[in-house]
C-alpha positions as CSV (number, residue, x, y, z in Angstrom):
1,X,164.2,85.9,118.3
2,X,167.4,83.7,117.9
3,X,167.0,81.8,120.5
4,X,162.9,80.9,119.8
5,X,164.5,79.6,116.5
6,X,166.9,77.4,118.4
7,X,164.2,76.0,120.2
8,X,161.6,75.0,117.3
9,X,164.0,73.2,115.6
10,X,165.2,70.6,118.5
11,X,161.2,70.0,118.7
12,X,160.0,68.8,116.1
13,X,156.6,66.6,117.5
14,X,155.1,69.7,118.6
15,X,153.6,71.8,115.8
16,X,151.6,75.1,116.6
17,X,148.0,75.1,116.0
18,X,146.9,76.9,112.5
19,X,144.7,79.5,112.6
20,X,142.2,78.2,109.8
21,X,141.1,75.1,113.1
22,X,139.1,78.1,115.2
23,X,135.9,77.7,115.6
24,X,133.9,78.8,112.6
25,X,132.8,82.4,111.9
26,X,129.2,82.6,113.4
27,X,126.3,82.3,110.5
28,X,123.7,85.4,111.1
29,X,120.3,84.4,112.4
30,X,117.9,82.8,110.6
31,X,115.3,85.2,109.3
32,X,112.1,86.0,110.5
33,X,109.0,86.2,109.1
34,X,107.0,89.2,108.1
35,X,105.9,91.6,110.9
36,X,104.3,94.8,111.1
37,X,107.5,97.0,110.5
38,X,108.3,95.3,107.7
39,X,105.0,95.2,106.4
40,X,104.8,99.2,106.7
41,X,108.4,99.8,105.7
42,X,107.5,97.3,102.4
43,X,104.8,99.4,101.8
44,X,106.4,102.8,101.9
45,X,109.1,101.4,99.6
46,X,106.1,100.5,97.1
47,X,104.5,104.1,97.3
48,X,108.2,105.9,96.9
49,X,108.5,103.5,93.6
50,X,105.1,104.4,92.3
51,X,104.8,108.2,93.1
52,X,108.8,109.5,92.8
53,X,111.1,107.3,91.7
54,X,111.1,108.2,88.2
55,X,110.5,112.1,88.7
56,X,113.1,114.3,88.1
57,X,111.6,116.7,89.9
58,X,114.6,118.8,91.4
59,X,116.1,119.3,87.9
60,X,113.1,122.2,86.9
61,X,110.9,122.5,89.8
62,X,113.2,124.9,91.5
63,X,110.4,126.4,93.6
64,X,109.6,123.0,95.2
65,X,106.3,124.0,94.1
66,X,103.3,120.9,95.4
67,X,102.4,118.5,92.2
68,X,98.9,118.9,91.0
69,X,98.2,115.2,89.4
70,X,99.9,113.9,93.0
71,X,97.8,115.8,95.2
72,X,94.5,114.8,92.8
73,X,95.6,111.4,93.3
74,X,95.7,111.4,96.8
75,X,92.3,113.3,97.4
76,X,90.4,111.3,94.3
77,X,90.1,108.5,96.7
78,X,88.0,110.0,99.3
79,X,86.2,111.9,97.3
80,X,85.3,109.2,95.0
81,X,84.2,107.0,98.8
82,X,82.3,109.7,99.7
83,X,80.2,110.6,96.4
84,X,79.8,106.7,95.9
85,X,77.9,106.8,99.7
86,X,75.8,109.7,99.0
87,X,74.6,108.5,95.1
88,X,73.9,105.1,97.2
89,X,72.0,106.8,99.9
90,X,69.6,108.9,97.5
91,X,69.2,106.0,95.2
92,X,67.6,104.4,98.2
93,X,65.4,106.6,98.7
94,X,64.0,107.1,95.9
95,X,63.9,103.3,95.5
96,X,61.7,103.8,98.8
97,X,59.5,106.5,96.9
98,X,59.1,103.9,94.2
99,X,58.1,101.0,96.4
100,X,55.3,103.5,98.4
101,X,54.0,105.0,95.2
102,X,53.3,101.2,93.7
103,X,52.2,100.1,96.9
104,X,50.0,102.5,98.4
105,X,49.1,102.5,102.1
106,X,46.1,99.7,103.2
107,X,43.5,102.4,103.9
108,X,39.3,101.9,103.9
109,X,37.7,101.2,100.6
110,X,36.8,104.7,98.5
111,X,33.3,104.8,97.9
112,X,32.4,105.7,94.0
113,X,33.4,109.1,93.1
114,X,30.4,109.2,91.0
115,X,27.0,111.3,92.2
116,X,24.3,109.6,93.5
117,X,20.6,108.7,91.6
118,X,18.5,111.9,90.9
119,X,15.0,111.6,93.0
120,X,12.1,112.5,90.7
């Protein structure tokens, strides 16, 4: 170590190169846009936020017992889909019953219903 010393200070011109010149740190890559993993894992954040993030749920449900209102909320959907297409489907047909009861089928002409003249 003494005799590095020595030699530094007889050279003065040269200086050692500082640390701080290196080449920058590297910047991270520019980010992308949206793709389908993000998309699903946005989603899934969303649904957490909305269905558990404010239950407190493991302080008194100590039998992990299924939530009621959840599971209704999940179901109502389909139901609901499915009793809008049937109410759709018999509306139609009996808009159908309608339209042949107003409209009834071309057929020949019906005589009169009345009896005919009495011969004397």
């Amino acid at each position: 170590d003494k005799k590095d010393k020595g030699k530094d200070k007889g050279k003065k011109g040269k200086k050692k190169k500082a640390p701080a010149e290196e080449a920058p740190p590297k910047e991270p890559p520019p980010l992308q846009g949206p793709s389908e993993i993000t998309g699903t894992m946005y989603g899934n954040i969303l649904n957490y936020q909305a269905d558990w993030e404010d239950k407190e749920d493991w302080k008194y449900n100590f039998a992990q017992k299924h939530d009621v209102e959840l599971a209704k909320k999940k179901i109502r959907v389909d139901v609901e889909a499915e009793l809008k297409d049937a109410v759709d489907e018999m509306l139609k047909q009996n808009l159908a019953k309608i339209k042949a009861q107003l409209n009834p089928a071309k057929g020949g002409k019906k005589g009169k219903g009345g009896k005919g003249k009495k011969k004397k």
